[in-house]
C-alpha positions in Angstrom: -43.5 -23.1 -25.4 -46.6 -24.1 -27.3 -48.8 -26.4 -25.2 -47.6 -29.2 -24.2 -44.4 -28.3 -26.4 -41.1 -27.4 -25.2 -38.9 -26.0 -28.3 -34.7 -26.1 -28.3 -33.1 -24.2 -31.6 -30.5 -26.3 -33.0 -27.8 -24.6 -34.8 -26.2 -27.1 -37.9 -23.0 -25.4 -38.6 -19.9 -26.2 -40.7 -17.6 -25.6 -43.8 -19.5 -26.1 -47.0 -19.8 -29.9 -48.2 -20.1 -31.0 -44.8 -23.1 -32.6 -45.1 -25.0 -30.1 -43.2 -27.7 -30.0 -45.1 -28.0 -33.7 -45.4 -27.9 -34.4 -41.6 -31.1 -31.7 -41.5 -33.1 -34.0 -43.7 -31.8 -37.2 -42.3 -33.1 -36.1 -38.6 -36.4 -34.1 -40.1 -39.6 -35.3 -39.4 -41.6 -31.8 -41.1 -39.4 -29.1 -43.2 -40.6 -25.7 -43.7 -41.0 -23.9 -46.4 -37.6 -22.5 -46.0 -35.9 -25.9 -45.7 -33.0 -28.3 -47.5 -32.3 -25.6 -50.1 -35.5 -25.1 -51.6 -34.5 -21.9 -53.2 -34.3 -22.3 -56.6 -30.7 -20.2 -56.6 -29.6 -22.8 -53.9 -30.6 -25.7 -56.2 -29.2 -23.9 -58.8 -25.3 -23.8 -57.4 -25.6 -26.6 -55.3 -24.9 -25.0 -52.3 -27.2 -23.8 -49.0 -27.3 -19.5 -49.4 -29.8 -19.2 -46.6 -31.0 -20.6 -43.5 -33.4 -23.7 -43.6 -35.6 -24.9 -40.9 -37.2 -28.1 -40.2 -38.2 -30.1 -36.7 -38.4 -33.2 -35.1 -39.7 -34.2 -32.2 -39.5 -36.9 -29.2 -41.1 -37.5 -26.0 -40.1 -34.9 -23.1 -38.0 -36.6 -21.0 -39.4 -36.6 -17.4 -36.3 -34.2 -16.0 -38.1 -31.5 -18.1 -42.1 -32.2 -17.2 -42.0 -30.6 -13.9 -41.4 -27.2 -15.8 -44.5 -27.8 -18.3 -47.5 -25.8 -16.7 -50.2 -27.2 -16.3 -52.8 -28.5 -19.1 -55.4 -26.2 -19.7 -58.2 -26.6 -22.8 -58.0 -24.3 -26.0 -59.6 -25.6 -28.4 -59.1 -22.4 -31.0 -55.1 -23.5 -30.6 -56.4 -27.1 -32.6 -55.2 -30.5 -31.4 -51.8 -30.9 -29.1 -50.2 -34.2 -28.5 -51.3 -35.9 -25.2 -48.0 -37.1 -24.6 -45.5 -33.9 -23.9 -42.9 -33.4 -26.7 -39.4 -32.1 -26.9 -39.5 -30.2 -30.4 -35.9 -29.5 -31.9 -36.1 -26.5 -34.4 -33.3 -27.3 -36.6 -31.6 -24.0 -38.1 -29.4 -25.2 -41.3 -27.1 -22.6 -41.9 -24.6 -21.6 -44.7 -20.9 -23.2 -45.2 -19.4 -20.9 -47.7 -17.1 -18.3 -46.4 -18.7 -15.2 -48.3 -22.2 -16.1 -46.3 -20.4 -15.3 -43.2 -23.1 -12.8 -42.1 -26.0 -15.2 -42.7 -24.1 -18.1 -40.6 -23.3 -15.1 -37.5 -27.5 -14.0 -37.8 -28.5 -17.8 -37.7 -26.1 -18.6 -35.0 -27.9 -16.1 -32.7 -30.9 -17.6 -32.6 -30.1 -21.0 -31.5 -29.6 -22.9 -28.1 -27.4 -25.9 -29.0 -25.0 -26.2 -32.0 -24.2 -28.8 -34.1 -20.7 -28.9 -35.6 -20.7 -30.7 -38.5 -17.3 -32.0 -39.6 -15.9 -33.9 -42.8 -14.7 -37.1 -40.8 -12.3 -37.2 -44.2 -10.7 -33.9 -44.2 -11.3 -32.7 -40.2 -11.1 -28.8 -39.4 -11.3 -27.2 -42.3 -11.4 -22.8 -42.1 -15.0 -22.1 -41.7 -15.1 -25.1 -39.4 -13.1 -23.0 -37.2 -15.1 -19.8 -37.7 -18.2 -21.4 -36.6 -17.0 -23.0 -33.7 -15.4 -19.6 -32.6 -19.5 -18.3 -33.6 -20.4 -21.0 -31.7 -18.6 -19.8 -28.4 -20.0 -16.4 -28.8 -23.6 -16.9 -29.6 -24.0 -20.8 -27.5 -23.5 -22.6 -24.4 -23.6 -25.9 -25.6 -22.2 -28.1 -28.7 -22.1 -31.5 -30.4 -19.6 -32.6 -32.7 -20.7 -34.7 -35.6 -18.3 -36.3 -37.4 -20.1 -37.2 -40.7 -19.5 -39.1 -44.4 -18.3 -41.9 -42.2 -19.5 -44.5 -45.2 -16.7 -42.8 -47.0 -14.1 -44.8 -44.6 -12.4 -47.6 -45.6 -14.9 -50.4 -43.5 -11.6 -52.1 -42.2 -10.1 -49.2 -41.3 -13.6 -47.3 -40.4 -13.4 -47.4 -36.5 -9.8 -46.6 -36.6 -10.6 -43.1 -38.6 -13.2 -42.2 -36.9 -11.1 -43.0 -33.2 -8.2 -40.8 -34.1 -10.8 -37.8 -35.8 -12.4 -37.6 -32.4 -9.1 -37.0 -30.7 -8.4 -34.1 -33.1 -11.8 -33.2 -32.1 -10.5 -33.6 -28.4 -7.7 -31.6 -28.7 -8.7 -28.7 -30.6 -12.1 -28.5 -28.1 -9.8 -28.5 -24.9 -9.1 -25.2 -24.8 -12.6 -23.7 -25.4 -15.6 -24.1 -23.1 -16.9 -26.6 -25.5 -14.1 -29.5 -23.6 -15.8 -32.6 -23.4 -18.6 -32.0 -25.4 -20.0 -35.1 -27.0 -18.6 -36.2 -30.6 -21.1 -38.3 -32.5 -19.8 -40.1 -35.8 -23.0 -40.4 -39.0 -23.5 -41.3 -42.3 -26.3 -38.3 -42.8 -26.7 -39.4 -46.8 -24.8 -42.7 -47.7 -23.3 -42.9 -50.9 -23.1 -39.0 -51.4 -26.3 -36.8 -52.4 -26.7 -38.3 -55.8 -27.2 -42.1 -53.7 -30.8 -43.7 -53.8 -33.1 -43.1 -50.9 -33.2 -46.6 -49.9 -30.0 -46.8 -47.4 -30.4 -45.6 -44.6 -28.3 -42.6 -42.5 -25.8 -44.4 -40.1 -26.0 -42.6 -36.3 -28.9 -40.8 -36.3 -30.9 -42.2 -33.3 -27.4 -41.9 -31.4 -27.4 -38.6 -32.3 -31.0 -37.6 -30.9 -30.0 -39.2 -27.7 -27.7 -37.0 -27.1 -29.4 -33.8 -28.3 -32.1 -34.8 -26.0 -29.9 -33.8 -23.0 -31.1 -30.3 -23.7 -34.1 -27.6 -23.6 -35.9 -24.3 -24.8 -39.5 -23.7 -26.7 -41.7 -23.4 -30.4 -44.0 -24.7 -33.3 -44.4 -26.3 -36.3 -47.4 -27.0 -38.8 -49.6 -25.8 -35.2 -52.0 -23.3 -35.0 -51.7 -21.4 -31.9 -53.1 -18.2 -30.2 -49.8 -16.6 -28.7 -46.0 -16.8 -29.6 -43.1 -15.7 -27.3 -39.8 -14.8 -28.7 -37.7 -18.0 -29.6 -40.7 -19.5 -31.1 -40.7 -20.3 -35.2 -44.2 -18.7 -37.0 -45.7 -19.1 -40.2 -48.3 -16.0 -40.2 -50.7 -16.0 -43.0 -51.4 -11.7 -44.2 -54.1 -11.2 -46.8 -53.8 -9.4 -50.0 -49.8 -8.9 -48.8 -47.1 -9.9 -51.6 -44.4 -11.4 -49.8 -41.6 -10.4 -52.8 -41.9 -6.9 -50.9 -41.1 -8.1 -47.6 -37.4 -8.1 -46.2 -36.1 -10.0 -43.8 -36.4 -7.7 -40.4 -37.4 -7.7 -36.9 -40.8 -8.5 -35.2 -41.5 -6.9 -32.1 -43.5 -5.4 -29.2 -43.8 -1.5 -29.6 -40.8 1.1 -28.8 -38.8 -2.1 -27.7 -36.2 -1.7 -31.0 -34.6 1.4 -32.1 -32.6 2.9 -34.7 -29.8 4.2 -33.7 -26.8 6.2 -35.6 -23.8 4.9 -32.7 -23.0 2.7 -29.9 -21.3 2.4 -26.3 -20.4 -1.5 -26.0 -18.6 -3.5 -23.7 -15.4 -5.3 -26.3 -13.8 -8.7 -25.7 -11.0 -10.0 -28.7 -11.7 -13.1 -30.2 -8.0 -14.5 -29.3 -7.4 -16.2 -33.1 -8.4 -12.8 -34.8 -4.9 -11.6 -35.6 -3.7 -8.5 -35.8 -4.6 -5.5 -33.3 -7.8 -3.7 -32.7 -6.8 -0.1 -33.4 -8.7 3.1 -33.1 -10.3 4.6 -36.4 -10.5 1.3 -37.7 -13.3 0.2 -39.9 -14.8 -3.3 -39.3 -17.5 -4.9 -40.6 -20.3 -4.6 -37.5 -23.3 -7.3 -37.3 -25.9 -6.5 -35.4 -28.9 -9.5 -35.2 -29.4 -9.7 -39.1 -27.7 -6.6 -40.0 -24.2 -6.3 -40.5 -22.7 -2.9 -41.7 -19.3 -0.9 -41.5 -18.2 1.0 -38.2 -15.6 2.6 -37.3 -14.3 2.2 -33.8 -13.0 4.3 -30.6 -11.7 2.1 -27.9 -11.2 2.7 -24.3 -10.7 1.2 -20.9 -10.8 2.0 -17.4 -8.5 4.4 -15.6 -5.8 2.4 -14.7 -6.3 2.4 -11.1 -9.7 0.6 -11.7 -8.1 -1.9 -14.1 -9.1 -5.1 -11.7 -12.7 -3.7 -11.2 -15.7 -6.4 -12.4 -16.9 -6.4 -15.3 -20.4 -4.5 -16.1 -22.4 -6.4 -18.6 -25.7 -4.6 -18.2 -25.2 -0.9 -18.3 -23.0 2.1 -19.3 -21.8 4.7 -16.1 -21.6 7.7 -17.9 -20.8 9.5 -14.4 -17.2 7.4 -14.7 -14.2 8.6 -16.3 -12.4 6.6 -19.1 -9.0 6.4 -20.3 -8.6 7.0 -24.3 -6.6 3.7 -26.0 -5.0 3.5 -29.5 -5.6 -0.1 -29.3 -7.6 -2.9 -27.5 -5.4 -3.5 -24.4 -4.0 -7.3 -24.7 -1.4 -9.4 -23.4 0.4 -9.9 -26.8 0.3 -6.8 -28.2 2.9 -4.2 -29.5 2.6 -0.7 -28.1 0.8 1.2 -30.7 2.5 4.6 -32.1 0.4 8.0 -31.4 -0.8 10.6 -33.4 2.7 12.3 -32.7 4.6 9.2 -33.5 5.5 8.8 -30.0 4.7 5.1 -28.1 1.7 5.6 -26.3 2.8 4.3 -22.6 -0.4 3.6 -21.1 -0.8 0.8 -23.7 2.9 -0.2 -23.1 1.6 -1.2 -19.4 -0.7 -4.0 -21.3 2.7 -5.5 -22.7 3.5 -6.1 -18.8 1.0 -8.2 -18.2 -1.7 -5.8 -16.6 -4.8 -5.6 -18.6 -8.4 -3.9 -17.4 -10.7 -6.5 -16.9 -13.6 -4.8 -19.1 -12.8 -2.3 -22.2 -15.4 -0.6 -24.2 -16.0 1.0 -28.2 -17.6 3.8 -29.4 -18.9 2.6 -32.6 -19.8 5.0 -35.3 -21.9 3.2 -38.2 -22.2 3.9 -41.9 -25.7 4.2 -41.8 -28.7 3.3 -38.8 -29.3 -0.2 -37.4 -32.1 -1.4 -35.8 -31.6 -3.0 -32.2 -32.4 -3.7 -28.9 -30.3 -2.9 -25.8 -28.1 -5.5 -25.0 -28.0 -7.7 -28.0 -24.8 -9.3 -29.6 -22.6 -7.4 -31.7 -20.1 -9.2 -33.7 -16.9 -7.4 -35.7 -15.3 -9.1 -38.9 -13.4 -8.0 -41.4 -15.3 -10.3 -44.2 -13.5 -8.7 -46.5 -10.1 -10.2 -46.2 -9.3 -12.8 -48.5 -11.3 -16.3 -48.0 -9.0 -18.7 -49.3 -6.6 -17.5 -46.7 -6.1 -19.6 -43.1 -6.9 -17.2 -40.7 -10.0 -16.3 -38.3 -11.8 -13.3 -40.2 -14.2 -12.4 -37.0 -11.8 -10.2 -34.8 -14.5 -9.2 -31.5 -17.2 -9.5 -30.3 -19.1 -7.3 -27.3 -22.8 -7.0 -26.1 -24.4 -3.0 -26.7 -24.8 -1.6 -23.7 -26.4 1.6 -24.8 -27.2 3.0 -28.6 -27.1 6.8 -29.4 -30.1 7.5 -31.3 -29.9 11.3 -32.2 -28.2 11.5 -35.5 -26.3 14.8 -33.9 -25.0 12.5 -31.3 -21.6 14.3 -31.9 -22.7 17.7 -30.3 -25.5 16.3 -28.2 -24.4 13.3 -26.7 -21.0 12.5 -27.0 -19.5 15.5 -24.8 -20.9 13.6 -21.8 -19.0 10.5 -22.3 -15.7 11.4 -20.5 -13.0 9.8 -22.3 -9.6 11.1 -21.8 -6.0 11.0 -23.2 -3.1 11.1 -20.8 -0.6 13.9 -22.5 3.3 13.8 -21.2 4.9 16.5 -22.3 9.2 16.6 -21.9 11.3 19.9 -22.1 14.2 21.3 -21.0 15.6 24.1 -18.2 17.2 27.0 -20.2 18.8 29.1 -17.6 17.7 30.8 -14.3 16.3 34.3 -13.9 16.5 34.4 -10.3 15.8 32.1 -7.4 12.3 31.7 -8.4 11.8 32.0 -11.8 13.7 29.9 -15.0 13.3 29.6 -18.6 11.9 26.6 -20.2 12.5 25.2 -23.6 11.8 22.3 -26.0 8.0 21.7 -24.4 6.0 23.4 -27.0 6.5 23.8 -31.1 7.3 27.7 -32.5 3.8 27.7 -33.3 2.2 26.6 -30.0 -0.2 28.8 -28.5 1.7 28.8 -25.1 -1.4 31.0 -23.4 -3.2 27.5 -23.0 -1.3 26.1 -20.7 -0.1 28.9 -18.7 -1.2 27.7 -15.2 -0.4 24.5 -15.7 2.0 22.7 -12.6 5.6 21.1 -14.4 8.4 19.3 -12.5 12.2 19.7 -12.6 14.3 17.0 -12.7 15.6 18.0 -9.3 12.6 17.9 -7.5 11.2 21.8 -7.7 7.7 22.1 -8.4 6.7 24.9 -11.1 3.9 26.9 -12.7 4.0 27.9 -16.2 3.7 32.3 -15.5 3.9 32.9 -19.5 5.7 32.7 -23.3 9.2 34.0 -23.9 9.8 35.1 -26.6 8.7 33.8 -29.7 10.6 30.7 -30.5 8.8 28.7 -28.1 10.3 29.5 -24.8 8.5 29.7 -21.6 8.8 31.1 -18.2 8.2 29.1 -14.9 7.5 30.3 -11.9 8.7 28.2 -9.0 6.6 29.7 -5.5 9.4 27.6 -3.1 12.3 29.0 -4.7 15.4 26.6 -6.6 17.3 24.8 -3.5 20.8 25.1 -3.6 21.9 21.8 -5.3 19.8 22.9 -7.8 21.5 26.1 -8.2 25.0 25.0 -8.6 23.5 22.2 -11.4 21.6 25.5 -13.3 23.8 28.6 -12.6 27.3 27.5 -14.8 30.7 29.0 -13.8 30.6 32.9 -14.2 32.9 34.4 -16.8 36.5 35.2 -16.1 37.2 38.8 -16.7 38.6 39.7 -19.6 42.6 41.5 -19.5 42.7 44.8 -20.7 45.1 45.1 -23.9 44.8 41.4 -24.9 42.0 42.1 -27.9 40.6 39.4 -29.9 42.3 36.3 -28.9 42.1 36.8 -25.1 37.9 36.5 -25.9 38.1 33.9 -27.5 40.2 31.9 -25.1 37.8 32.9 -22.3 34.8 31.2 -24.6 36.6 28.4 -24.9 37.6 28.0 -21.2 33.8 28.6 -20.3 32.0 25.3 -18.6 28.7 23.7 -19.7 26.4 23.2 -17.0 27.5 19.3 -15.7 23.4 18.2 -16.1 20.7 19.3 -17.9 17.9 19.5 -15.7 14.5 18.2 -17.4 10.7 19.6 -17.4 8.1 16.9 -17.5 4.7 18.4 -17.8 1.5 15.9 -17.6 -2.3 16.8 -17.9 -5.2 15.0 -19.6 -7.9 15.8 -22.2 -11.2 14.8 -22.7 -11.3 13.3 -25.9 -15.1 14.9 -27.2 -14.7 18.4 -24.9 -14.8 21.2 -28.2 -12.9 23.3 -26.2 -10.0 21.4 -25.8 -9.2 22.3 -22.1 -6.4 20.9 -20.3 -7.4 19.7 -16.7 -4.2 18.4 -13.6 -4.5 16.2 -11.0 -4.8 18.3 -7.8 
């Protein structure tokens, strides 16, 4: 807020040769240097390649005075309007698909967005990019349905009715429903048109942008600035061609960091899952770089908690996930080939409220906490119809030490659930049995002696040691095999052989020996933390 100045950062999105850039200058009253394509490579192809700005303003309505504080003189800030204003900052971003990252960066900064739509061709691909942008970044939207000149006049109205039912119906299920849909001629006649016709809609489109609020400056000299406000700053003996675009801020408030803990919500049109070890491309304000991802959940017994959108708990535990959990997904496979079951539970219909990433970038970003991170994969192919954005999550807390593997990461306790299935050999004794099929030849069976296994039939176990050295095991049951159990494990003793019958007389009694009627199974469950370098194996008491 400068003044007597209340500021609101309009967003004008939409799919290249929209008209975006033409419905800037058609509600402009002062431009910036950065604004309608002034570039001389965006002159060059024709197209906008970064974002423009440029303002209007109109009286404050009287709903918004009471929040004005109170006049006070400055004359080093020069001359303010006595009459309060409502100054829109319009931000004119990019249509074409490849300058995804410069439409998610401009998108960030604004408080209203203006969706500007080809009333002759309707939702086109990036159209539907930027309104899902637009449900991340904004909380409120106007539709405008432009090029309306290009309408057959007898037919104009018609058009124009059944374009804003599209509009309807393709709002309805986002939290956009009902937002207002405005139909202009920004440039009629095209962009090569004369001047002297005027844009059709424009004043009925500042009435209803007026219904909103925020704070900034334009062409004003002022003392302070507050973040959210637009600044030309004047540096002496400074070339600017060595400047890149970056970050202004207050000291130690931004830092580079190396990773990230943040909280992960999937854009539902992205499609495809979000697996582990993926690489996506990562935007964080105006920097977007790869990352590859970890993802992870609750424990599944905290599933239905509420979400946490302003810290990380490292002092919680965390359950390891192949893939963001989702209603319609397919159970991913393991490491080991084997279905991972706790993601199988998501396929039921019971999904943790909250999930979370680790996200490993390529090289350092700078950031604040909290700020918006977006994941695409911009480099699928753009004449394709699909959504290219795939999540999007708020960073909760940023690892700064480059070593974050050794010094950081073993205190975030993320663990896999391991099910392990085997097999009862044969008994020793009442207390004691032989296991098999549990662990590979090569397994060092030392880890896990100590570890608790179940029988099938009930007995509760505790791996004693190896067996051999194909893999076998023994267990020690402390309660002893009941008796049912017994007669399952112990098969039919051997009839004695005849004395004088030789060969054939053993090889009868082979045949005529039973199998035991069931095999009796081992199931053996413990969990590892995913980033412990020792790789121990902790049970549930």
């Amino acid at each position: 807020m400068a003044g007597r100045r209340v500021n609101v950062n309009v967003g004008v999105l939409g799919h290249i040769d929209s008209g975006k850039t033409a419905l800037a200058r058609a509600l402009s009253t002062t431009a910036s240097t950065a604004a309608f394509d002034k570039q001389p490579q965006s002159r060059e192809r024709g197209i906008t390649l970064d974002l423009g700005f440029s303002c209007f303003s109109v009286p404050l309505p009287a709903r918004l005075r009471s929040a004005l504080p109170a006049p006070h003189a400055a004359p080093e800030a020069g001359p303010e309007p006595s009459e309060p204003q409502l100054q829109f900052t319009l931000v004119d971003c990019p249509g074409h698909a490849s300058l995804i990252r410069t439409i998610i960066g401009g998108a960030q900064i604004i408080d209203l967005m203006m969706l500007v739509i080809d009333v002759t061709k309707g939702m086109q691909t990036q159209s539907a990019e930027c309104l899902v942008i637009g449900q991340i970044a904004c909380q409120k939207l106007v539709v405008v349905l432009n090029k309306i000149d290009l309408l057959a006049e007898g037919k104009r109205q018609a058009a124009i009715d059944k374009m804003t039912k599209k509009m309807q119906k393709t709002l309805e299920n986002t939290k956009f429903r009902g937002a207002p849909i405005i139909p202009v001629a920004a440039k009629p006649g095209g962009p090569e048109a004369p001047e002297t016709e005027a844009p059709q809609g424009i004043s009925e489109l500042i009435e209803v942008v007026k219904k909103v609020k925020s704070m900034q400056m334009f062409h004003m000299p002022v003392t302070t600035a507050m973040q959210g406000d637009r600044l030309g700053i004047c540096v002496t003996q400074f070339d600017p061609k060595l400047l890149e675009r970056g970050l202004v801020c207050a000291p130690e408030s931004l830092h580079i960091i190396h990773a990230a803990l943040i909280s992960v919500e999937k854009i539902p049109y992205f499609r495809g899952p979000l697996q582990t070890k993926a690489k996506f491309h990562i935007t964080v304000g105006h920097e977007t770089v790869m990352g590859r991802l970890m993802f992870f959940s609750p424990a599944p017994e905290s599933f239905d908690h509420e979400p946490v959108l302003d810290t990380f708990d490292f002092s919680r535990e965390y359950l390891f996930q192949e893939q963001y959990l989702c209603k319609d997904l397919v159970p991913a496979a393991t490491e080991s080939g084997q279905t991972n079951e706790t993601v199988g539970q998501a396929t039921e219909g019971h999904c943790p409220r909250q999930q979370w990433a680790l996200v490993e970038f390529e090289k350092p970003v700078t950031c604040p906490q909290l700020c918006l991170v977006i994941g695409s994969r911009l480099d699928a192919d753009i004449h394709t119809n699909m959504c290219r954005l795939a999540f999007h999550g708020i960073l909760l807390h940023g690892l700064e030490d480059k070593n974050y593997a050794e010094s950081l990461l073993p205190g975030l306790r993320v663990y896999k659930l391991k099910h392990k299935q085997g097999l009862v050999e044969r008994v020793i004794d009442d207390y004691n049995v032989i296991g098999r099929s549990l662990f590979k030849k090569e397994t060092n069976i030392q880890l896990f002696v100590g570890l608790k296994v179940y029988l099938s039939t009930g007995e509760l176990g505790i791996i004693d040691s190896a067996f051999g050295q194909s893999g076998k095991f023994k267990i020690h049951i402390s309660g002893g095999l009941s008796p049912e159990s017994k007669k399952i494990l112990m098969p039919t003793l051997k009839k004695r052989s005849r004395a004088g019958q030789g060969e054939a007389a053993k090889q009868k009694e082979e045949v005529e020996r039973p199998e035991p009627a069931l095999h009796v199974t081992l199931s053996l469950s413990f969990k590892r933390y995913v980033f412990d370098a020792h790789k121990r194996m902790f049970q549930y008491p």
